[in-house]
C-alpha positions in Angstrom: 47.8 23.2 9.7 45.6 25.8 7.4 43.3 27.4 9.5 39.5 26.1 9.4 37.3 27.5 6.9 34.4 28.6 7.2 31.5 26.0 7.7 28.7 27.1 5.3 31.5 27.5 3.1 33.0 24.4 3.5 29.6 22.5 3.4 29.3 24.3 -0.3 32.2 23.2 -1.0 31.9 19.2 -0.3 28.6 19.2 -1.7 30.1 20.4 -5.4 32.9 17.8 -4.8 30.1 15.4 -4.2 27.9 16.1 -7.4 30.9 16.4 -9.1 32.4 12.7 -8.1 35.8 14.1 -7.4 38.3 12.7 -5.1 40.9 15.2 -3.6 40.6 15.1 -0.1 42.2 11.1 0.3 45.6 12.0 1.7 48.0 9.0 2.3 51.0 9.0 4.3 53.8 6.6 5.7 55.0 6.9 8.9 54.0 10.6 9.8 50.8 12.1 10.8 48.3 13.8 8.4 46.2 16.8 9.4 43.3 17.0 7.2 40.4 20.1 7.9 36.2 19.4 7.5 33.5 20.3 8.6 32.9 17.9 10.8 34.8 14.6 12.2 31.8 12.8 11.4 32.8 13.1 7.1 36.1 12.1 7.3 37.7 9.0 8.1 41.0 7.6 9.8 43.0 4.6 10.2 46.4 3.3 11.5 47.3 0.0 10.1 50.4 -1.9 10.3 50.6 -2.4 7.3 50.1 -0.9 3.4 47.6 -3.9 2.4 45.6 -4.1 5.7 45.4 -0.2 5.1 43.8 -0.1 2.0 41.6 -2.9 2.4 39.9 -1.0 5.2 39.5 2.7 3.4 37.9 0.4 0.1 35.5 -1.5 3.0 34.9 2.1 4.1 34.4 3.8 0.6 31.9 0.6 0.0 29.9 2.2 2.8 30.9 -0.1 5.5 31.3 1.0 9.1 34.3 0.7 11.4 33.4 -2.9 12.3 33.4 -3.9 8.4 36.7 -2.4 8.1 38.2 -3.8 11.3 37.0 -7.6 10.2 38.5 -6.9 6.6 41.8 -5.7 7.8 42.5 -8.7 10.3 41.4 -11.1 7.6 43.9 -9.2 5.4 46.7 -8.8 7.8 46.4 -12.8 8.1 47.8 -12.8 4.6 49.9 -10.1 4.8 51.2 -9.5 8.4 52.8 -13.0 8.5 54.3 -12.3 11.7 51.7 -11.3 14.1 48.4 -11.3 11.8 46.5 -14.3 12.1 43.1 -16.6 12.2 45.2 -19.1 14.4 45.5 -16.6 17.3 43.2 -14.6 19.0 42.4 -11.4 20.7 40.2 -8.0 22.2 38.1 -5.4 20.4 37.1 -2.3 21.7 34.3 -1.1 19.9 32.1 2.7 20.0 29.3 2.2 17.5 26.8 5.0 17.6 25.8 5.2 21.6 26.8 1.8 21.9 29.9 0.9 23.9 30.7 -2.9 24.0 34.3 -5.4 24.0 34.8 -8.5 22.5 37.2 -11.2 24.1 38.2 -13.8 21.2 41.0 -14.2 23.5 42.2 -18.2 22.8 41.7 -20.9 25.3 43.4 -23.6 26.9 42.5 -27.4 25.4 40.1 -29.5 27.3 43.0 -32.0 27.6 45.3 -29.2 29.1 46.6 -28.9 32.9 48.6 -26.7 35.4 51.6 -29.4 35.2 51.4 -29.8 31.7 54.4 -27.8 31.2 56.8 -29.2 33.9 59.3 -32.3 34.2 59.2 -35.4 36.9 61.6 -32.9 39.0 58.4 -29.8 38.5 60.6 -27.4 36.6 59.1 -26.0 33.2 60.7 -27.7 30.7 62.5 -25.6 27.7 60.1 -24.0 24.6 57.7 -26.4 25.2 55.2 -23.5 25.7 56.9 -21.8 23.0 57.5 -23.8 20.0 55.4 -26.8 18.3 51.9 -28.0 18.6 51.4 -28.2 22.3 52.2 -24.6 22.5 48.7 -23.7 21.0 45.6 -23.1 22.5 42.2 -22.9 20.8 42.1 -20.0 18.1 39.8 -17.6 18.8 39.9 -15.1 15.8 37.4 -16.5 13.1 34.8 -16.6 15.8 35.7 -13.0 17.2 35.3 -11.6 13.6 31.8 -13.6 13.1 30.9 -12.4 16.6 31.6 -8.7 15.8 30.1 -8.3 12.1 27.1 -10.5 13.3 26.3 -7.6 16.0 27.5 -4.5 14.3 28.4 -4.9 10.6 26.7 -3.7 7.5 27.9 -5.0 4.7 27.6 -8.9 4.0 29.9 -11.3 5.8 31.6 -12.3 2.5 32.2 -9.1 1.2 34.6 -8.4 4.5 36.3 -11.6 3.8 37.1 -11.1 0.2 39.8 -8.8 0.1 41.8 -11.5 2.2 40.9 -14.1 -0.4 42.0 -12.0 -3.4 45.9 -11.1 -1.5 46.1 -14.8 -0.9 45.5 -16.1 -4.3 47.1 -13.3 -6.2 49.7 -13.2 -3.9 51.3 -9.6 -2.6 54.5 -8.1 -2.4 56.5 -9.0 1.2 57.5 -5.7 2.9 61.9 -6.3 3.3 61.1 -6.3 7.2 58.9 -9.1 6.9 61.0 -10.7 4.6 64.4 -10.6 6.5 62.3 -11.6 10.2 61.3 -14.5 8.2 64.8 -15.9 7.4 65.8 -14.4 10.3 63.3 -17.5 12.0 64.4 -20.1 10.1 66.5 -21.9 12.6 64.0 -21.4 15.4 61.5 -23.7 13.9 64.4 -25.8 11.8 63.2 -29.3 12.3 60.4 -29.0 15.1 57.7 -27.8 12.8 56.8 -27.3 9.3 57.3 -23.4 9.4 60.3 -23.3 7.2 57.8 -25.9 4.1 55.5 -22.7 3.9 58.0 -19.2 4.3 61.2 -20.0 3.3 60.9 -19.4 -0.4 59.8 -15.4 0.7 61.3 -12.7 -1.1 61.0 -8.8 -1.3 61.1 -8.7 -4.7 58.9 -11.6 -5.6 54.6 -12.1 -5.4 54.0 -14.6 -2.7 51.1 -16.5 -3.0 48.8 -19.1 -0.1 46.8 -21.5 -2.1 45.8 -23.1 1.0 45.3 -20.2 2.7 43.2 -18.4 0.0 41.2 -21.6 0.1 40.4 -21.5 3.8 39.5 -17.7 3.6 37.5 -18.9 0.7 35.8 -21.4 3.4 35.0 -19.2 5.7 33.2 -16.5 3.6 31.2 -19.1 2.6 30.3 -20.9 5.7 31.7 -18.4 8.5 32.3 -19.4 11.7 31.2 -22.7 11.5 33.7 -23.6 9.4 36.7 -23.1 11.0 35.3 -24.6 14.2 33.2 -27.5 13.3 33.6 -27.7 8.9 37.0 -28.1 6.6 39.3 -26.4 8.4 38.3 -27.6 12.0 39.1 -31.1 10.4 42.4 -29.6 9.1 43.4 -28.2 12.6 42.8 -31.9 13.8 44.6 -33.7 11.5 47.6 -31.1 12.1 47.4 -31.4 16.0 47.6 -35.3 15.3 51.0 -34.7 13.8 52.2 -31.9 15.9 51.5 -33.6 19.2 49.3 -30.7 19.8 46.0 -31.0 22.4 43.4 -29.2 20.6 40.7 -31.4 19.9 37.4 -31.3 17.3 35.6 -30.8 21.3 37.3 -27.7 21.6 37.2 -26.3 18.6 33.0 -27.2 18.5 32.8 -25.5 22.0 34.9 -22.5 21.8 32.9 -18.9 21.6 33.7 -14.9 21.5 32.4 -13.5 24.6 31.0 -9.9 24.9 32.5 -8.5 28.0 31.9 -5.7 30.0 35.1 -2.9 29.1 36.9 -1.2 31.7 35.5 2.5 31.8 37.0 4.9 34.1 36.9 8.6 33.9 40.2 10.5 34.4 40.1 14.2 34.2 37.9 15.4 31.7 38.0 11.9 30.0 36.3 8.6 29.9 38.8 6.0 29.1 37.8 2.7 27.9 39.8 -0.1 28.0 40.3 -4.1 27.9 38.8 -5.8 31.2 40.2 -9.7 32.0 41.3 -12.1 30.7 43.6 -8.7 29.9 45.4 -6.5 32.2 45.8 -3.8 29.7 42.5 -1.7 30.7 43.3 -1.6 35.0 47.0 -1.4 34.7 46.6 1.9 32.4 43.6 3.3 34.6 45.9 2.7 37.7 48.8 4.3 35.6 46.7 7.7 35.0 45.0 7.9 38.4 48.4 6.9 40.5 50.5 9.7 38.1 47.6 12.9 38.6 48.2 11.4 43.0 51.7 12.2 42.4 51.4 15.2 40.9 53.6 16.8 43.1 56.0 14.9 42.4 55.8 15.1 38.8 56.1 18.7 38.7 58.9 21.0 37.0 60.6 17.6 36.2 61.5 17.2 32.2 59.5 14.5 30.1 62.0 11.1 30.2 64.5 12.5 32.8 66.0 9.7 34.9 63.7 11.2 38.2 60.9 11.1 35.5 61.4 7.7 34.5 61.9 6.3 38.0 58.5 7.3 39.2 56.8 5.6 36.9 59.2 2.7 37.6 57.9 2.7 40.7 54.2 3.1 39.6 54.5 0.2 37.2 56.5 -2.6 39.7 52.8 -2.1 42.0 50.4 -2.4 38.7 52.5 -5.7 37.5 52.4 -6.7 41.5 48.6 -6.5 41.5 48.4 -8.1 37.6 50.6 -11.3 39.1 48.1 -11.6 42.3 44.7 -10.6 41.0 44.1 -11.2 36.9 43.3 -13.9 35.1 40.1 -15.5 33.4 37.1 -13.9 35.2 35.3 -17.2 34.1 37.2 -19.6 36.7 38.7 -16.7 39.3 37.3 -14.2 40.7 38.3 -10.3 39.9 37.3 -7.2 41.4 38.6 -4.2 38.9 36.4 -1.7 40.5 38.5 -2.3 43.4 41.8 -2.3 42.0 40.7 1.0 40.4 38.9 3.1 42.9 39.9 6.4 43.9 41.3 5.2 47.6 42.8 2.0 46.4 44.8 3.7 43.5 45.6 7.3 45.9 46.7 4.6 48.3 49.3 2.7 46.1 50.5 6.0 44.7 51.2 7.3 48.1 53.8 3.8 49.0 55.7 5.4 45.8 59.3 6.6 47.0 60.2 9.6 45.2 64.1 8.8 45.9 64.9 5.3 46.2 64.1 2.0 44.8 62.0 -0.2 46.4 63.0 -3.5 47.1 60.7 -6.1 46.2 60.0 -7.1 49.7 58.3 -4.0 50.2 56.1 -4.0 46.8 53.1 -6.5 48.0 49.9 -6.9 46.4 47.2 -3.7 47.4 44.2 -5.5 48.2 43.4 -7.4 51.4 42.8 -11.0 50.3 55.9 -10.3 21.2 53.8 -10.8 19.3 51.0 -9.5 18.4 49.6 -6.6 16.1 47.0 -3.6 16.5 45.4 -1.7 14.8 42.6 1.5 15.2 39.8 2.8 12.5 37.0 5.2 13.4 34.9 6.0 10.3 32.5 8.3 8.3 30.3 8.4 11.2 32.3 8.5 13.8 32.4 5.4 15.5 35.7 3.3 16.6 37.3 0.0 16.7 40.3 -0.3 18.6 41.2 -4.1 17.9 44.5 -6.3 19.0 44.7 -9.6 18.1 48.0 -12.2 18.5 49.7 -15.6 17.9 51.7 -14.7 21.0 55.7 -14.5 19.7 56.9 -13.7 16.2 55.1 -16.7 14.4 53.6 -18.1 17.4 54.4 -21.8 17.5 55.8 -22.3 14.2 53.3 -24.9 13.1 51.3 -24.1 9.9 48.1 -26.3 9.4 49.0 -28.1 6.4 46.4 -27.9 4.3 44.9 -24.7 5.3 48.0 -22.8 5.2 47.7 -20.6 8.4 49.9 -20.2 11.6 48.7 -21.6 14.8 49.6 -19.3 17.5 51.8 -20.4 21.0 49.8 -18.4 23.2 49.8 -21.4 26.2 53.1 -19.6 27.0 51.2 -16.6 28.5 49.4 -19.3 31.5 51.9 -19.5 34.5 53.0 -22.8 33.8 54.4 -22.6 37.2 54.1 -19.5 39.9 56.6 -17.0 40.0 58.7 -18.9 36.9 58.6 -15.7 34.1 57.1 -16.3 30.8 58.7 -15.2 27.6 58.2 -12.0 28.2 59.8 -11.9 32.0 56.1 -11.8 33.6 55.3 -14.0 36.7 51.7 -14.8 37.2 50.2 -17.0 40.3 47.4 -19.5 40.9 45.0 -16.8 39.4 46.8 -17.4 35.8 47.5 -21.3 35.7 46.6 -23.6 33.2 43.3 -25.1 33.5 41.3 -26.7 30.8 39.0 -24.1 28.6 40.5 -21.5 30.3 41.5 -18.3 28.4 44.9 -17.4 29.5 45.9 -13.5 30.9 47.0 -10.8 28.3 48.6 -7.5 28.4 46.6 -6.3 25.3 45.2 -2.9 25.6 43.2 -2.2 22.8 41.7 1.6 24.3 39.2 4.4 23.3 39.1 7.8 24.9 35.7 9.6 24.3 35.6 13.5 25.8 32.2 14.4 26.5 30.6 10.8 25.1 32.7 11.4 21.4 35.8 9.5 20.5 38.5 11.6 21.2 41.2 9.4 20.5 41.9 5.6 19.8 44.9 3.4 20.5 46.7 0.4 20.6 50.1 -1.4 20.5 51.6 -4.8 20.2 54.8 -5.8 22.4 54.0 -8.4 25.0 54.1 -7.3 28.5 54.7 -3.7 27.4 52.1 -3.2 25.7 50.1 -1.4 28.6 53.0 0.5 29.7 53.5 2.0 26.0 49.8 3.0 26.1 49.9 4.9 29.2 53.3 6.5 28.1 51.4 7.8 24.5 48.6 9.2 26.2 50.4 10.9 28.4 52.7 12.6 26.0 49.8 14.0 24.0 48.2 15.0 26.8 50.5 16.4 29.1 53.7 17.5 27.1 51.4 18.3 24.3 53.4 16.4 22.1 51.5 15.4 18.2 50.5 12.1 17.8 53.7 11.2 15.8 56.2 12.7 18.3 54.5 11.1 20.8 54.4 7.1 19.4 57.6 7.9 18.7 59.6 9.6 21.9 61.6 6.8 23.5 59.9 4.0 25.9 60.8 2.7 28.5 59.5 -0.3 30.8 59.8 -1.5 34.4 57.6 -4.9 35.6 58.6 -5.5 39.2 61.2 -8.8 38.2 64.1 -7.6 38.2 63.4 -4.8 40.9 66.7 -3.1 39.5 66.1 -3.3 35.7 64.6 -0.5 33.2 64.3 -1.6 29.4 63.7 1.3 27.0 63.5 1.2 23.5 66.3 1.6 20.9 64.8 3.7 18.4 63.3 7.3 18.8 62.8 9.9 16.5 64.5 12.7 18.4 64.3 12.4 21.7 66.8 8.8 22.6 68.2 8.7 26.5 71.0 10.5 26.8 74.2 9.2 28.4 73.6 11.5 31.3 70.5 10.4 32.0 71.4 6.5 32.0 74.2 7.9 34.1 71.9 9.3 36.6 69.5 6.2 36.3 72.4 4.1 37.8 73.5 7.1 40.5 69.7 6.0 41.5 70.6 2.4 41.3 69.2 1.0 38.1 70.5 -0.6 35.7 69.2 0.3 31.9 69.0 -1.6 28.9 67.8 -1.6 25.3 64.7 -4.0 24.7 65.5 -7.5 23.7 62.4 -7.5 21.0 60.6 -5.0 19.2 59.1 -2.5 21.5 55.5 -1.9 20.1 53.9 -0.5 16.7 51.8 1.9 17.9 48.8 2.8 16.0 46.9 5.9 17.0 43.8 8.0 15.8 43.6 11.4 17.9 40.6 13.9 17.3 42.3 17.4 16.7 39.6 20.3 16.7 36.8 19.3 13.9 39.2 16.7 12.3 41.4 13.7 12.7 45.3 13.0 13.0 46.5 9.8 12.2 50.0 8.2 12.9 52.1 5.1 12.7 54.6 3.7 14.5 58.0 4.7 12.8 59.5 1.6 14.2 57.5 -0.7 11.8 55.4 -0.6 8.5 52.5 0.9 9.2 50.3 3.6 7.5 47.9 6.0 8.7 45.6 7.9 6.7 42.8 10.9 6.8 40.2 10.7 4.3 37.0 11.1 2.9 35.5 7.5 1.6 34.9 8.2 -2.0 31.5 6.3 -2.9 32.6 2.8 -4.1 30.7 0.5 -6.1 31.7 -3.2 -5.6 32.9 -4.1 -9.1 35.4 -1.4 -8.7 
């Protein structure tokens, strides 16, 4: 990194740039991390997108003078076109937003249909029948995107609602070229959906090396800029969503879509260290379980200490840490508007010192002995903190790769398969492996429990990092692990979303997943070897293992990074006044 010039200096400098309309300070990168020196954090900007379109349709949204909420509303509309897999309107999600002193979370998490219930899933014998939560129209609950977007632009955007929505409109109609990876996961899908739905009408003519196009989805988008909200829940495209449910055997009704809203939820906030870390509350799990995480690791500091980053005794206290956060997600979490949830109990000082101190720095401990503390795939992310310095840290979902498979005909968008996330049944896993109990069953209009952690960490009030990860059930676990390795083995942001991952969630008690890929640091043999001296067994993750996308402040600037494991792009740069006929 060059050293830091002088700030009078510096000031002179960007003002000449300024008069002069020139444009050198835009770096653009793929897959590593850019430094990039000012003056001051507040005249640069950064993003980490998941992928190439989404990343420039936020830095023009930004160069058109649009804040961090315009940019994060124009990228998920973009990555809906462009981020087949996981991007979406038919899903839903959590925003974490800083804007100015203003600290506020959105839940546009989806919700269960009015006609839904907690047997809905089972057969006359009350086991859960086969991919019926996974595959097809009653997989979906009620999409909660469109109105998430609305809810956040109407409360903290600047530019007009249609100006956020165009870009989406224009990849749509135009058409854009496929990344390979998307192209191959697509075909790679083809039998899944072969014959149950109509996923294989819309995607299987994709190709790298041809412009695909969405008519009916450039039409929708087209919709909604026009109308907004209101037309995806009670216009057009409501009617479509009918008329698809109808031949999808599907449950959500023109009742739920008329009564389904955002909510503005209280975050998680819970200082750690020198930090403030703010997080996603319930319906998610994401904001306690990494809270817990933090506080529980500092308990067992001693523990921790002279012990190497990802060696097997490293790895198998956190194991332990994690089996008693997914112990207390399975008991305690759900949808704080039918069950009650007390998260300043589950992460109190006491309560979390107490559940660090059960941790058995030796052995594994059986499941028996792991009870709740108190006495009583996929998805996408991505993080943008602008000009000014405020933050979005936004997740959003369709649940699995493609989420149910069904497209609304007509208006050419996914519907997600997110009623696979309710307990259909206590203590039978979900796709991911997770049991849930009575807290998380299915009841109608009730927004089912998530793992998404979309997080901002602010050091003396400012944003000192911002973060977020797909990947299911891991998705909390990965955020914790990132955080840590900046801030304790001082890794850079890109070493750091890249080091190996592992998981552990209580079910098996035996069983630690890590992830495949790394950029230099994999498990080594003898690790793995000493992992099952210890009793484990290891294996590689079954699905991808999270696409990481993280902003971290670094002195009077900004790094930037992207997951190597996918598509992404992160940038540092300087919005370059944009008129909007350019």
């Amino acid at each position: 990194m060059k050293p830091y010039m002088n700030l009078i200096t510096l000031l002179i400098v960007i003002s000449i740039l300024s008069l002069s309309g020139c444009d050198d300070s835009s770096h653009v990168t793929k897959h590593e991390a850019i430094y990039h020196s000012s003056s001051s954090v507040t005249s640069s900007a950064a993003i980490a997108i998941p992928d190439n379109y989404g990343a420039e349709v936020a830095q023009d949204i930004l160069a058109l003078g649009g804040n961090a909420v315009d940019a994060a509303v124009a990228t998920g509309f973009a990555l809906a076109v462009t981020f087949i897999d996981a991007g979406n309107i038919g899903g839903g999600g959590f925003m974490t937003v800083k804007m100015d002193n203003d600290i506020a979370f959105l839940d546009y998490r989806e919700k269960a249909p009015l006609k839904a219930h907690k047997d809905m899933y089972l057969d006359a014998q009350g086991n859960v029948i086969d991919n019926i939560t996974l595959i097809g129209g009653q997989a979906a609950g009620v999409p909660g995107t469109v109105a998430g977007f609305w809810e956040a632009h109407k409360r903290f955007g600047k530019l007009p609602w249609n100006e956020v929505v165009k870009p989406a409109i224009d990849l749509a109609a135009n058409g854009f070229l496929p990344a390979p990876i998307l192209a191959d996961s697509i075909h790679s899908m083809e039998h899944r959906f072969d014959g149950k739905t109509n996923f294989n009408d819309y995607f299987n003519h994709i190709n790298s090396s041809k412009v695909f196009k969405q008519p009916e989805l450039a039409k929708t988008l087209a919709r909604i800029a026009e109308f907004g909200a209101d037309d995806f829940y009670r216009g057009k495209t409501a009617a479509l969503i009918v008329e698809e449910m109808k031949r999808s055997n599907g449950l959500i009704s023109a009742e739920d879509l008329d009564q389904y809203s955002a909510v503005w939820r209280e975050p998680v906030r819970a200082n750690w260290r020198d930090y403030e870390i703010i997080s996603a509350p319930p319906p998610s799990s994401g904001g306690f379980a990494i809270v817990q995480l933090l506080k529980m690791k500092d308990y067992l500091a001693e523990h921790f200490a002279n012990i190497d980053h990802n060696s097997a005794q490293y790895i198998h206290l956190i194991a332990e840490m994690e089996k008693r956060v997914f112990a207390d997600r399975a008991e305690y979490l759900g949808d704080p508007d039918f069950f009650d949830i007390d998260i300043n109990a589950l992460i109190n000082d006491n309560y979390v010192s107490n559940r660090a101190a059960e941790v058995n720095p030796k052995t594994i401990s059986s499941l028996k002995s792991i009870n709740p503390g108190l006495e009583s795939p996929n998805t996408t992310h991505y993080s943008i903190v602008d000009q000014w310095g405020n933050a979005v840290s936004n997740t959003y979902t369709i649940n699995w790769d493609y989420g149910s498979g069904v497209v609304v005909g007509g208006a050419g968008f996914l519907l997600n398969n997110e009623m696979d996330d309710f307990s259909a049944k206590p203590g039978v896993p979900n796709i991911f492996g997770v049991v849930g109990n009575v807290a998380n069953e299915i009841q109608p209009g009730k927004r089912m429990l998530s793992s998404m952690s979309p997080t901002i960490v602010l050091k003396d009030g400012e944003v000192e990092m911002v973060v977020g990860t797909p990947g299911g059930s891991t998705i909390f676990t990965t955020v914790f692990q990132v955080i840590i390795n900046i801030l304790d083995f001082n890794m850079t942001p890109l070493d750091a979303i890249g080091a190996t991952r592992f998981h552990h969630q209580l079910v098996p008690a035996d069983l630690i997943t890590y992830s495949g890929f790394s950029i230099d640091r994999p498990l080594s043999d003898r690790v793995i070897n000493d992992l099952a001296e210890k009793g484990y067994r290891t294996q590689p993750h079954s699905f991808e293992y999270g696409d990481v996308q993280i902003i971290v402040k670094d002195g009077n600037s900004w790094i930037a990074a992207s997951d190597p494991r996918d598509r992404g792009q992160s940038r540092v740069f300087e919005p370059t006044p944009k008129t909007r006929d350019q």
